[in-house]
N, C-alpha and C positions, 0 to 999 in steps of 0.2 A: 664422498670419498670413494675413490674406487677400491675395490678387491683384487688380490691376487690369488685365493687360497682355491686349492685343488680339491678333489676328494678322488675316489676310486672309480665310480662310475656314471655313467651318462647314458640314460635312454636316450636309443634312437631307432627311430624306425620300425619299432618295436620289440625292440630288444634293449637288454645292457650292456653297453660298449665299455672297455675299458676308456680311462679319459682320455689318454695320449692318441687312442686307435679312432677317438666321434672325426674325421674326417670330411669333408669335402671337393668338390673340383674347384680348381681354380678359374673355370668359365661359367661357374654357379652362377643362373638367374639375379640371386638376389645380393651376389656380391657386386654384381654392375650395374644394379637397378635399386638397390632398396628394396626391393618384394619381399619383403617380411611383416609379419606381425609377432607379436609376440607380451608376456604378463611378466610382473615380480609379483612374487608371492610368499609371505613369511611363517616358518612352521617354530611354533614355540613349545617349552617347554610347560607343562601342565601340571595337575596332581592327578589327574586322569591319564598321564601320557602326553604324547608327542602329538599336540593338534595342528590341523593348517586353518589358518584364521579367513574367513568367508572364501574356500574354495572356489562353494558352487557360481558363486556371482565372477569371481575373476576368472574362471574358464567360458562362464557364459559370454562376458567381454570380448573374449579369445575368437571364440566363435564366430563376435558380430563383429569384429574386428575383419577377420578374413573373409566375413561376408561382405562388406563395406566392398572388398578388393576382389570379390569374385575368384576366392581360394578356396579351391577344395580340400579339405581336412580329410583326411582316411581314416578316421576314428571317431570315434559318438567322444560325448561330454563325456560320460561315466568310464571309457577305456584313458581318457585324458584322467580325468582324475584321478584314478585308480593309479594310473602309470608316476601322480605325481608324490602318492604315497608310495609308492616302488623305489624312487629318487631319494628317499628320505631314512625307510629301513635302509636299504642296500649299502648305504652309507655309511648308516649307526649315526646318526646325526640326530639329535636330541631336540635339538630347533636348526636354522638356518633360512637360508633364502632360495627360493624356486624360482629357476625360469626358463618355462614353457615357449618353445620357439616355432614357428612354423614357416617356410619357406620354400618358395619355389627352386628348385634345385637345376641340374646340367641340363635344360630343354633347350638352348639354342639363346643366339645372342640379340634377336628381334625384342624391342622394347614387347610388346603384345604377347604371352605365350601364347605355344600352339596348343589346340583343342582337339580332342581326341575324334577323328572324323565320324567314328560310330555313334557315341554317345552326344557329339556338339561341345561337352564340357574341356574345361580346361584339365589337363594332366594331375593328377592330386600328388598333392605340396609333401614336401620331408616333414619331421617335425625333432624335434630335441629334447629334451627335460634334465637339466643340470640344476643339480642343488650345492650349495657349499654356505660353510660357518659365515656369518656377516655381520659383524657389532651394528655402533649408532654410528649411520653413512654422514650424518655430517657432525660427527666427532659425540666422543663419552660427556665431555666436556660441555659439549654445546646443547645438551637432555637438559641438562639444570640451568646454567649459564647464561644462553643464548649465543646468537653467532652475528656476526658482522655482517651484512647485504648492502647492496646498490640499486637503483632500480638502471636496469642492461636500458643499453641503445641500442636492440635489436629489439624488433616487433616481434610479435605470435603472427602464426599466419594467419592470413586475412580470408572469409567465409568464402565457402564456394575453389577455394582453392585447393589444398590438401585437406581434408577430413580430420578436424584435430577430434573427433570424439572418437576416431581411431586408433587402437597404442601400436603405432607402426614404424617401425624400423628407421624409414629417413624420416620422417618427422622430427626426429632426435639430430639431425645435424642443424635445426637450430638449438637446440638443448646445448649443443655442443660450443657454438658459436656464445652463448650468455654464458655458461660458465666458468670457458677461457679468459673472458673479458674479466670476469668478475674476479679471478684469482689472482690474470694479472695486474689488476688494480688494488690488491691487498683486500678482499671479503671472500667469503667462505662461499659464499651464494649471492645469485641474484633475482631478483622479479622480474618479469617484462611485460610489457602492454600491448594490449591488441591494439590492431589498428587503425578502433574511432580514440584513441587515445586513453583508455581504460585500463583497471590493473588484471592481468591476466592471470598468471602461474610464476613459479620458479624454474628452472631448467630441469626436473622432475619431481615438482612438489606443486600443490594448489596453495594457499595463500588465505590464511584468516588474518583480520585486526578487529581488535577491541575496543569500544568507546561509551564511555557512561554504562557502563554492565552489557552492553546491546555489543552482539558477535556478531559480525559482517564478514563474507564471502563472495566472491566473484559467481556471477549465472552461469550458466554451466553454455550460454552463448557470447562466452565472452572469448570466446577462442582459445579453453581449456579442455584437456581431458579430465572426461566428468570422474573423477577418483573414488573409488573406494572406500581409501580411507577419510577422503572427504565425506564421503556421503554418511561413513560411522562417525565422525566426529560429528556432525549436521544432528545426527540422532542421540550421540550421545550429550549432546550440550543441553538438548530439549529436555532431556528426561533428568538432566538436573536442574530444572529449571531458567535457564537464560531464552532469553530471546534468541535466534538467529533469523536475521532476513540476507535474502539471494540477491544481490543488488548489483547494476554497473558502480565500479567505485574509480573515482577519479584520483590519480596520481599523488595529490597534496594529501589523502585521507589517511597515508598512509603514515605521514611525518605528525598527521595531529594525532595518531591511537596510542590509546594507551598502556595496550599490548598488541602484538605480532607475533602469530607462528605460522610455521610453515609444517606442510604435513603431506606424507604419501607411505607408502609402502617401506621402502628402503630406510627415508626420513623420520618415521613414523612421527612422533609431535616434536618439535624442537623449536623451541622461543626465539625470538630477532630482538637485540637490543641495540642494534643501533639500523638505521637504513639513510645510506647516503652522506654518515658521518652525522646524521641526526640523531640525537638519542632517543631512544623507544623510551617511555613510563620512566622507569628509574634505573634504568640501566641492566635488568636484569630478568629475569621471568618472573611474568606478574600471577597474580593469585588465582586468576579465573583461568589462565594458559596451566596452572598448575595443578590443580583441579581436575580439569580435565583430561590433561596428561597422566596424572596417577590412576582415574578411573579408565581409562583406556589401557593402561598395562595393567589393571587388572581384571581385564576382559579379557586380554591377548593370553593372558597368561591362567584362565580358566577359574580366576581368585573368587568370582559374584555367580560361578553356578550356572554362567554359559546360557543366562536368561533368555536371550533373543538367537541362540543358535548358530552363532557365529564361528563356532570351531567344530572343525572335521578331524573325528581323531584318525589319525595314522594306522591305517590296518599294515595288519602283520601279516 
């Protein structure tokens, strides 16, 4: 579900902009090209305070992301992340959702930007940091419940073509294209598959099912972005003991499991009980998806003592 809510300010460019005032041109690079990169990033609430949940890894993403795109960042890791707890006091925002933008701004309308003749390098990018309040993105309802899906008649793109290990800007107008589909067909979300026919992502979620205790997720070369939160769910299922293997999964695998969730940043875990008008298990979140949904918010939420270091608390 999308958001509309506002807050007060928005880093940009180094500074705090009021929100009305974060601006651009309307011959901006990367409003006619896509030339963005950019994170979701979620800051919760604590007993330690206001942490953001593995930071350092999703700015390092950030990074390789515009390195992928031969973007220059005018700022190290630590003034980004620094600036992302600046987004978050400034606010007075207790948790919420972060996202760090970065983009090629008004350099001209040549697909190629220009390079700075002295240096050789490309022009260094704008960048944004907008935080605002964000509940559960595909419903309060659908955390316990589960939610409706389809598997989309739109592929992921295909290797060698766009860089899906990239989290960039048009990459999402196929995001866009599956979740149209999917709502106007009556489900919440949808899956899609790369294209040797394999199950890939949701339109911004990675994609677990369940079968005989054993947790199956897509290789992270199945023309996904390798997630985050996928990769803490992956760790976290281990360390309660389930199996997980990284496997290509074929389309029917998904109508025999016996549980489905879907999971990202935004989505954080949210169960599928049906896919395709098939019914998942018994219609509802199964015991192993629940599991590890509750031991997951209580990591995000600082409950087990932040064992593996995964929360950045909020400097003041």
């Amino acid at each position: 579900m999308s958001t509309t809510a506002t807050t007060k300010y928005i880093w940009f460019d180094g500074k705090l902009v009021d929100w009305d005032k974060a601006q651009v041109h309307v011959m901006t690079h990367a409003l006619h090209y896509g030339t963005s990169v950019f994170e979701g990033i979620r800051a919760y609430d604590t007993p330690k305070g206001t942490c953001i949940f593995r930071l350092h890894e999703h700015i390092k993403r950030l990074f390789n992301s515009a390195w992928i795109y031969q973007m220059e960042i005018p700022y190290t890791r630590e003034q980004i992340e620094d600036a992302c707890c600046e987004i978050i006091t400034s606010n007075d925002l207790k948790g919420g959702y972060i996202r760090p933008l970065v983009f090629i701004g008004n350099v001209g309308l040549g697909v190629n930007p220009p390079v700075d003749p002295k240096t050789g390098k490309p022009a260094p990018c704008q960048v944004a940091i907008g935080a605002v309040p964000w509940g559960a993105y595909l419903g309060e309802d659908g955390l316990k419940n589960g939610i409706d899906i389809c598997v989309s008649s739109w592929s992921r793109l295909a290797p060698n073509t766009i860089p899906t290990g990239a989290k960039a800007a048009g990459n999402y107008l196929s995001s866009l294209l599956i979740c149209k589909e999917a709502r106007r067909n009556g489900y919440t979300e949808a899956v899609s598959l790369n294209p040797q026919g394999y199950i890939a992502e949701g339109s911004g979620e990675n994609v677990f099912l369940i079968r005989d205790g054993v947790i199956y997720t897509s290789t992270i070369t199945s023309s996904i972005l390798p997630g985050i939160t996928r990769d803490s769910i992956i760790h976290v299922a281990r360390d309660l003991g389930y199996e997980v293997r990284e496997e290509f999964i074929p389309r029917e695998a998904l109508y025999l499991a016996d549980e489905v969730f879907m999971c990202g940043t935004a989505a954080e875990i949210t169960p599928v009980r049906s896919i395709d008008r098939y019914q998942v298990g018994e219609g509802h979140r199964g015991p192993i998806t629940e599991r590890i949904q509750k031991e997951f918010f209580r990591i995000v939420h600082g409950e087990d003592g932040d064992k593996r270091n995964w929360l950045v608390p909020v400097k003041k």
